[in-house]
C-alpha positions as CSV (number, residue, x, y, z in Angstrom):
1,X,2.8,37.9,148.4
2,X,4.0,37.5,144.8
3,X,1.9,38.2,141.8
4,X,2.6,34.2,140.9
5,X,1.1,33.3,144.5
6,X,-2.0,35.2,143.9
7,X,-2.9,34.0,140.7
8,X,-2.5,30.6,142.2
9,X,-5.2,30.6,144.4
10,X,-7.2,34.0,143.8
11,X,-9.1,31.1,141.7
12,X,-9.8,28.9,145.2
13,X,-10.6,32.6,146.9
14,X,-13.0,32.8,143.8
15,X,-14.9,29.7,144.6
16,X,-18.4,29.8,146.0
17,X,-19.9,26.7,147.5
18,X,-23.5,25.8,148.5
19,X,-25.0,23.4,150.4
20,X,-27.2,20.0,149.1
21,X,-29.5,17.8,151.4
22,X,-30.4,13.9,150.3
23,X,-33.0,12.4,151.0
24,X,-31.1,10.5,154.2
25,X,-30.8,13.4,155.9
26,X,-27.2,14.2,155.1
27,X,-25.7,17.5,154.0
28,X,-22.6,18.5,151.8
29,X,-21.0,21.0,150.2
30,X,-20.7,21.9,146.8
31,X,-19.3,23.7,144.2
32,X,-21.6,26.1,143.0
33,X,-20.9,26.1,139.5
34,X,-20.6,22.2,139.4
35,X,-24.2,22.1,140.7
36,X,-25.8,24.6,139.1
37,X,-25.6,22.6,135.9
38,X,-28.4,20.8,137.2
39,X,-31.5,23.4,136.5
40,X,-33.5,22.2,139.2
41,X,-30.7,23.3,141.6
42,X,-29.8,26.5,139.9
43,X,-33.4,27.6,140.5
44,X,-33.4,26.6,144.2
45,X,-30.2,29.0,144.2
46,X,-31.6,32.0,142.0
47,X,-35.3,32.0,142.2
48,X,-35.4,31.3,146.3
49,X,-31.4,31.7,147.9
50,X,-31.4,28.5,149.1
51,X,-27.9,26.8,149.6
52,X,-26.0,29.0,151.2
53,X,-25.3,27.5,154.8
54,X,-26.4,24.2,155.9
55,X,-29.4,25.7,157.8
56,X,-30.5,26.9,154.3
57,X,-29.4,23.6,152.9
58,X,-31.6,22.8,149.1
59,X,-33.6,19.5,149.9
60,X,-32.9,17.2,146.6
61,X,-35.9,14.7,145.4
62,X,-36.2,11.3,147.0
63,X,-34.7,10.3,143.9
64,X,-31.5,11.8,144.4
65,X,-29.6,9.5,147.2
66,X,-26.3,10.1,148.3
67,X,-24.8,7.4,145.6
68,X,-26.9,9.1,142.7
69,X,-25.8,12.9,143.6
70,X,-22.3,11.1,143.6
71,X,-22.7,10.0,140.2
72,X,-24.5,12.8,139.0
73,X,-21.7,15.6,140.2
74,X,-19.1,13.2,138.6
75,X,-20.8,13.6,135.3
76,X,-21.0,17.5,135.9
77,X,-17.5,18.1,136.6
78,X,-16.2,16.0,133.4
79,X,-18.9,18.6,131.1
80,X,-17.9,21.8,132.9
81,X,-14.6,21.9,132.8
82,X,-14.1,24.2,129.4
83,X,-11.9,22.4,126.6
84,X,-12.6,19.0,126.3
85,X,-13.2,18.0,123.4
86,X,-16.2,16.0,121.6
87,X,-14.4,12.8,121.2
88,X,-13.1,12.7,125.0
89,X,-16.9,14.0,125.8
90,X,-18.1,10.7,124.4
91,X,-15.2,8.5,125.7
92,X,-16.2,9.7,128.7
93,X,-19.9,8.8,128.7
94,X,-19.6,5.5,127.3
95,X,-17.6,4.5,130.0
96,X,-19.6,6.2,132.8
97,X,-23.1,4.6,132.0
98,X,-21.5,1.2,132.0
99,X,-23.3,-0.2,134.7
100,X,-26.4,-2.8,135.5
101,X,-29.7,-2.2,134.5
102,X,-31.2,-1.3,138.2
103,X,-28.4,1.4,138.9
104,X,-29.1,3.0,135.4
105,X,-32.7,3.1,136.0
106,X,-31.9,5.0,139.2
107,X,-29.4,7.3,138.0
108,X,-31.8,8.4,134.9
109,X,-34.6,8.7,137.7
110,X,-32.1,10.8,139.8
111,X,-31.0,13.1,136.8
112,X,-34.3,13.4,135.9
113,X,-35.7,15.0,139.0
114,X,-32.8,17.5,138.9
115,X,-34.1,18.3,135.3
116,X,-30.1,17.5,133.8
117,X,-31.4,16.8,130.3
118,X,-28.2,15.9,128.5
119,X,-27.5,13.0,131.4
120,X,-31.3,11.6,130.9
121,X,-30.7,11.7,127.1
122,X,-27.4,9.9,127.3
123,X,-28.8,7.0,129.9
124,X,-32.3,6.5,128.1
125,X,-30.6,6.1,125.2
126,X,-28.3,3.1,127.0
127,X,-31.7,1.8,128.7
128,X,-32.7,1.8,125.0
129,X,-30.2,0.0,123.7
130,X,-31.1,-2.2,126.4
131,X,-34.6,-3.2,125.3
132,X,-34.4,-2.7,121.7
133,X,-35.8,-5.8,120.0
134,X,-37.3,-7.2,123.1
135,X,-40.6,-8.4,123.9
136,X,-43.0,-6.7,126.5
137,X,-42.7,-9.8,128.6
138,X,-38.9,-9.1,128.4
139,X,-39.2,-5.9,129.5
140,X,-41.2,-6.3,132.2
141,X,-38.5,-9.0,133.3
142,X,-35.4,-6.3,133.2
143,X,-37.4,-4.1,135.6
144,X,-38.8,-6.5,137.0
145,X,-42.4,-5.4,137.2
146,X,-45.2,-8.2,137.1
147,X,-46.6,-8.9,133.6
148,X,-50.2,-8.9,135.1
149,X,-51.9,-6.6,132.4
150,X,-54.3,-7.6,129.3
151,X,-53.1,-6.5,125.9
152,X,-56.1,-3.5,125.9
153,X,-54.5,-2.2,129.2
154,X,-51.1,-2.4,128.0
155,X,-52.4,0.3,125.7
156,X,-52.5,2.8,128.2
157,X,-49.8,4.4,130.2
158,X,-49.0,2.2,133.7
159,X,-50.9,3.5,136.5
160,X,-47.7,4.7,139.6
161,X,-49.8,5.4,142.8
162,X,-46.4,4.6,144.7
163,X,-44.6,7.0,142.3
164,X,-42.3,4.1,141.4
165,X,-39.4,5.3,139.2
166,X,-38.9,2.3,137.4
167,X,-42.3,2.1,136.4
168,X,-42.5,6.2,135.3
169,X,-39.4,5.2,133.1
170,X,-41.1,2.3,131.6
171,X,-44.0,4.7,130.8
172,X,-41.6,6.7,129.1
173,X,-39.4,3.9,127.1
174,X,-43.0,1.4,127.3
175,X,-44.5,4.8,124.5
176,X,-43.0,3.4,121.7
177,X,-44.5,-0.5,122.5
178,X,-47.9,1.0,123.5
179,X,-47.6,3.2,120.2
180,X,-46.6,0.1,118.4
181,X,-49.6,-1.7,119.7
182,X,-52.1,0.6,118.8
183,X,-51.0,0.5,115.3
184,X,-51.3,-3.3,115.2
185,X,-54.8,-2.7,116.4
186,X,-55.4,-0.4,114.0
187,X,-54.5,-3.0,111.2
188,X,-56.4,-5.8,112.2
189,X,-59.5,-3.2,111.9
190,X,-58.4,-2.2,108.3
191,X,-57.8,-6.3,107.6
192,X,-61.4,-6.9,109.0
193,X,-62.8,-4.1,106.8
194,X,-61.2,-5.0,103.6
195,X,-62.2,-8.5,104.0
196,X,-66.1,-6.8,104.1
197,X,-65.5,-5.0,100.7
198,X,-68.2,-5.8,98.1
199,X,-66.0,-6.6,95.9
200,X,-68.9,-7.4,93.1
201,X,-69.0,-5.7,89.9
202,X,-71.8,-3.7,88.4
203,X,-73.6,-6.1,87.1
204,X,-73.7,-8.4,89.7
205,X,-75.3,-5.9,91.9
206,X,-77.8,-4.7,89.8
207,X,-78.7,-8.2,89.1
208,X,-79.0,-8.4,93.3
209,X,-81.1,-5.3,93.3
210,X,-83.5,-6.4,90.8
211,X,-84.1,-9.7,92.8
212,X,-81.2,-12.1,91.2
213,X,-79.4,-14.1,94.0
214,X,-76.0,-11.4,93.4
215,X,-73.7,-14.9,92.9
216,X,-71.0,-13.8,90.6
217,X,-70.1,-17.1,90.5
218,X,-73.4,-18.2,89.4
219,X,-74.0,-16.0,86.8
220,X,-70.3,-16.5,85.5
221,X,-71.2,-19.9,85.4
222,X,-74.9,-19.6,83.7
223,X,-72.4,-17.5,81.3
224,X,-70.0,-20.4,80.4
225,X,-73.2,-22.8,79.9
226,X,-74.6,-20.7,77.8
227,X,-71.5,-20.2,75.5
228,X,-70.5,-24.3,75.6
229,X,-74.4,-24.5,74.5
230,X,-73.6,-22.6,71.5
231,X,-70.4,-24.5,70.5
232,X,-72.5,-28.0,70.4
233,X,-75.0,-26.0,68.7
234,X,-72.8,-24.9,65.9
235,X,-70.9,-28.2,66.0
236,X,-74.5,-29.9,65.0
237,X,-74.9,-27.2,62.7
238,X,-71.6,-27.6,61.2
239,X,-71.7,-31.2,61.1
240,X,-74.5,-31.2,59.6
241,X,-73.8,-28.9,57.0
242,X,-70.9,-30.9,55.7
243,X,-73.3,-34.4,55.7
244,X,-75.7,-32.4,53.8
245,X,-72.6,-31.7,51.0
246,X,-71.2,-35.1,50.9
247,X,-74.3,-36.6,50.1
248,X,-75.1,-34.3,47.2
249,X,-71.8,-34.9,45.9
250,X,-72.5,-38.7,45.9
């Protein structure tokens, strides 16, 4: 065999494989250093030797069906292979996340059980883009999950008994809203408070403490009696004054 035959496939000698159970049961085989970019896999293979033969097959979460593990190993293959560059990188990920709101939730649910941070980045930030601007009533609508909650229990996280994945990822994009929510709370308080500032000045208090009825208004107004009472009086006075010199010029 010529040197040219065995560098063409001493590379497909090279190649390790291991095995990957779904959640239906089924079994296949994989490249090893395609799914070993998913950490949750790569510590089933390190940490406990699983994946070797199909009797020592790595169980993937519930979340991971066949279609998603599909998906997801597409997505590896594109980032391992060495050379691509950023702008093809991001060609290839707008294209790949273009699909309906349900299949995204599940694929970010799926990626996010095999702890592959880069693909639940890239697809929260499509979810994102998704519900950015929306009302809670219009979110509730894309995933469809029943708006039956007050505006206090909106505030905290959404309880997930069933371990529903659509409604752990609405916990997780729902933060900012809830976040958003507490804040509004937060003013109305201040609003409420600043509208119960004693706004009085000195004066008026002290005249409250020593027994006085504390109306600003009041005393501003004995105050403008007061100085009007004065005008008429030095009108009169004035008045008078000038009769007083008319007549002793007659």
């Amino acid at each position: 065999m010529s040197e040219v035959d065995m560098a063409v496939i001493k590379p497909e000698i090279m190649k390790s494989y291991i095995w990957l159970q779904t959640v239906d049961g089924s079994i296949q085989q994989v490249e090893q250093e395609i799914a070993m970019f998913c950490p949750m896999i790569c510590h089933e293979v390190i940490q406990k030797g699983m994946g070797s033969s199909k009797n020592y097959a790595i169980s993937l979460p519930q979340q991971v069906n066949p279609a998603m593990l599909s998906l997801i190993l597409e997505y590896c293959r594109f980032h391992q292979v060495p050379g691509r560059s950023n702008k093809e990188r991001k060609s290839f990920d707008e294209k790949f996340i273009r699909m309906d709101t349900k299949r995204l939730c599940e694929l970010t649910s799926a990626a996010d059980s095999l702890q592959l941070k880069p693909l639940v980045d890239l697809t929260s930030r499509a979810l994102a883009r998704i519900i950015e601007g929306k009302a809670p009533e219009e979110i509730r609508e894309i995933f469809h999950l029943p708006d039956d909650l007050t505006e206090e229990e909106k505030l905290e996280p959404l309880k997930n008994a069933t371990d529903d994945p659509r409604i752990r990822l609405l916990n997780r994009l729902y933060a900012k809203k809830r976040k958003e929510l507490k804040e509004r709370e937060k003013l109305k308080n201040v609003e409420v408070d600043e509208e119960l500032v004693d706004d009085r000045s000195v004066d008026d208090l002290l005249s409250f403490i020593n027994g006085d009825d504390g109306d600003s208004k009041g005393i501003k107004t004995s105050k403008s009696k007061k100085k009007n009472r004065r005008r008429k009086d030095l009108l009169k006075s004035t008045s008078a004054h000038e009769a007083t010199k008319n007549h002793n010029k007659c």
